[in-house]
C-alpha positions, -999 to +999 in steps of 0.1 A: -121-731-628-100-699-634-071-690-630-081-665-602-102-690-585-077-711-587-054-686-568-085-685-547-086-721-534-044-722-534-047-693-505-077-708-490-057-737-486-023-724-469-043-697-444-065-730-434-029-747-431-011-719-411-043-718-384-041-754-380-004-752-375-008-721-351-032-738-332-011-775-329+019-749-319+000-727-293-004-751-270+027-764-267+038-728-262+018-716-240+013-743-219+028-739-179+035-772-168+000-789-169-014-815-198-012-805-232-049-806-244-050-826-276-061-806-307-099-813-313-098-803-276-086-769-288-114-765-307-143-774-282-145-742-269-174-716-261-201-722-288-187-754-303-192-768-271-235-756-275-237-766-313-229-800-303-249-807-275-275-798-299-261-818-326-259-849-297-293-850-277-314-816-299-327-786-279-336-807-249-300-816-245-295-824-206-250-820-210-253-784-215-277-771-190-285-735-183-275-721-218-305-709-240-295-733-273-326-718-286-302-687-301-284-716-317-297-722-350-304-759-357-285-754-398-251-761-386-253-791-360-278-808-384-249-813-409-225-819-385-243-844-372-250-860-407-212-858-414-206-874-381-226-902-392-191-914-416-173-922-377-157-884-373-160-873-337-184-844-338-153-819-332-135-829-363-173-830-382-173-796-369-139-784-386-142-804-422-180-789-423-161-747-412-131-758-438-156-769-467-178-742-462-150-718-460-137-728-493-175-722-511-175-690-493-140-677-506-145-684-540-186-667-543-166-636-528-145-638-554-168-639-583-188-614-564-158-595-566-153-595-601-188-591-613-183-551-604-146-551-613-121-577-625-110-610-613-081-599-598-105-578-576-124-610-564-094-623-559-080-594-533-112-595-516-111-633-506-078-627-497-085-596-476-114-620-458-089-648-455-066-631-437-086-612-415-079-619-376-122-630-373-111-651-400-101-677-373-139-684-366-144-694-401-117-725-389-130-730-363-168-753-361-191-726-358-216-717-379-200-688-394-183-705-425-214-720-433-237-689-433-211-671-455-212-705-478-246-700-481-251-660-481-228-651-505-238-679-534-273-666-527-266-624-531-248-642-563-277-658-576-296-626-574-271-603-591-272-630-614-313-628-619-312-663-602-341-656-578-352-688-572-319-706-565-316-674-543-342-677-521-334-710-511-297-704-504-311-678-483-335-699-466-306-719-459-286-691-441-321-688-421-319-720-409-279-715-401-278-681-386-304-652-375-283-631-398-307-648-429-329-621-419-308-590-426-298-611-458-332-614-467-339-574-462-308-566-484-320-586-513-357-580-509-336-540-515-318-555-546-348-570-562-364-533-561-330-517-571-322-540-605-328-533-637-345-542-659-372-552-630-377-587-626-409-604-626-427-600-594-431-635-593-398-639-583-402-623-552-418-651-542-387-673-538-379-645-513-404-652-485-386-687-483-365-672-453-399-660-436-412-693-437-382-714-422-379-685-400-416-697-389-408-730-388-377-731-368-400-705-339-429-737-341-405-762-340-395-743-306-429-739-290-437-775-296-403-793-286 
């Protein structure tokens, strides 16, 4: 690892620190009297609460009736489920998959980063992400750590000439997020864009999206 990565994962590590500490602190803070929730509690708000209902009982799931989990994409609670499967509470599952997948995210940003500049460029650019106020959701167990953990490796695949490794990162992000469909239109752009050309054969690898895309809509109609 380099150094820059290494500064990479060091400020990775004390922003994933100082929202964890924020978030113990807030509630003490701001609570008026009542219970203090306790801290995975904090966490089980607004979508986690639909990614795990999926991840508990699928898209039939009878504790979260009335919201379409359809628009919730099946990537995310399917590893959180399989990570629940070592005896963590779906909630903590939730934030060790986000923190992970934060981490894988941070440092492809930063090699994206330098492959148009210098390291130090990647570097500013994961930090600029880090620090971001959104950057909370990417604490947080939604699926928006993992999408990124997926999306950006795959863009650096394909700047790379990795098209096959590509496609199925993005078929990953697919299955994550509906946002693996404006990933696949920006690389399907790239691909036409590099040179030299690469072999059309490797545009192949990029109708792996499509497909899971058309998989996941089955899987619906059928369930």
């Amino acid at each position: 690892m380099r150094l820059a990565e290494r500064d990479v994962v060091l400020a990775w590590g004390l922003t994933r620190l100082a929202t964890f500490v924020t978030v113990g602190a807030a509630a003490w803070l701001l609570a008026s009297g009542g219970a203090v929730a306790s801290f995975p509690d904090r966490w089980r708000k607004w979508d986690v609460v639909h990614l795990e209902a999926i991840a508990r009982g699928g898209y039939t799931a009878t504790d979260d009736p009335g919201t379409p989990l359809a628009a919730f994409f099946p990537g995310q609670p399917l590893l959180a489920r399989l990570l629940s499967t070592t005896g963590l509470p779906l909630t903590a599952a939730g934030l060790v998959l986000s923190a992970a997948a934060c981490l894988v995210a941070v440092v492809a940003l930063a090699r994206l980063g330098a492959l148009d500049g210098q390291a130090a460029d990647g570097e500013r650019a994961a930090w600029l992400l880090l620090l971001s106020p959104a950057a909370v959701f990417l604490a947080a167990g939604y699926a928006e750590a993992l999408v990124l953990a997926l999306a950006l490796p795959s863009w650096l695949c394909a700047r790379r000439g990795r098209w096959a490794a590509s496609g199925v990162l993005a078929a990953c992000a697919a299955l994550t997020r509906v946002n693996g469909v404006f990933l696949l239109a920006g690389l399907v752009v790239l691909f036409l864009t590099t040179r030299p050309r690469p072999a059309w054969s490797d545009l192949a690898w990029l109708a792996l999206p499509l497909g899971v895309l058309a998989g996941y809509g089955v899987y619906l109609q059928t369930a």
